[in-house]
C-alpha angles and dihedrals in degrees: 000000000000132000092254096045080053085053092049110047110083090210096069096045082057085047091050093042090052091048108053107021120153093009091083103010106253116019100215087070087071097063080077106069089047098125091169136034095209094175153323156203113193108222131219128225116260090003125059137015115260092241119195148151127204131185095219132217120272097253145127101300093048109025112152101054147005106280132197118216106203103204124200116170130159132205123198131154092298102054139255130340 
């Protein structure tokens, strides 16, 4: 998976906005300052986790080094979490 087919799915801006809620606003912004898809499992709903890890941009919220987010984030009938 590139970093354009992450931008792209949905289903990983709702992950990342699970994820990190509330650490960085919304969540989704972070999808932005992926600079690596690592890698992924894709996840199914009411089945298994949206697992990921990203090498993520040199920025403001990480500016000394390079930093990972590891991201797992489930959907079931009742929504994300």
């Amino acid at each position: 998976m590139t970093v354009e087919d992450l931008l792209a799915a949905g289903n990983w801006g709702n992950a990342f906005n699970e994820a990190f809620r509330g650490q960085y606003g919304d969540g989704r912004d972070l999808l932005l300052d992926v600079e690596e898809v690592v890698a992924t499992d894709e996840g199914e709903n009411e089945e298994r986790n949206w697992l990921g890890v990203f090498k993520m941009k040199k920025g403001k919220d990480y500016p000394r080094e390079k930093r990972f987010a590891v991201v797992r984030a489930g959907c079931d009938y009742t929504g994300w979490d």
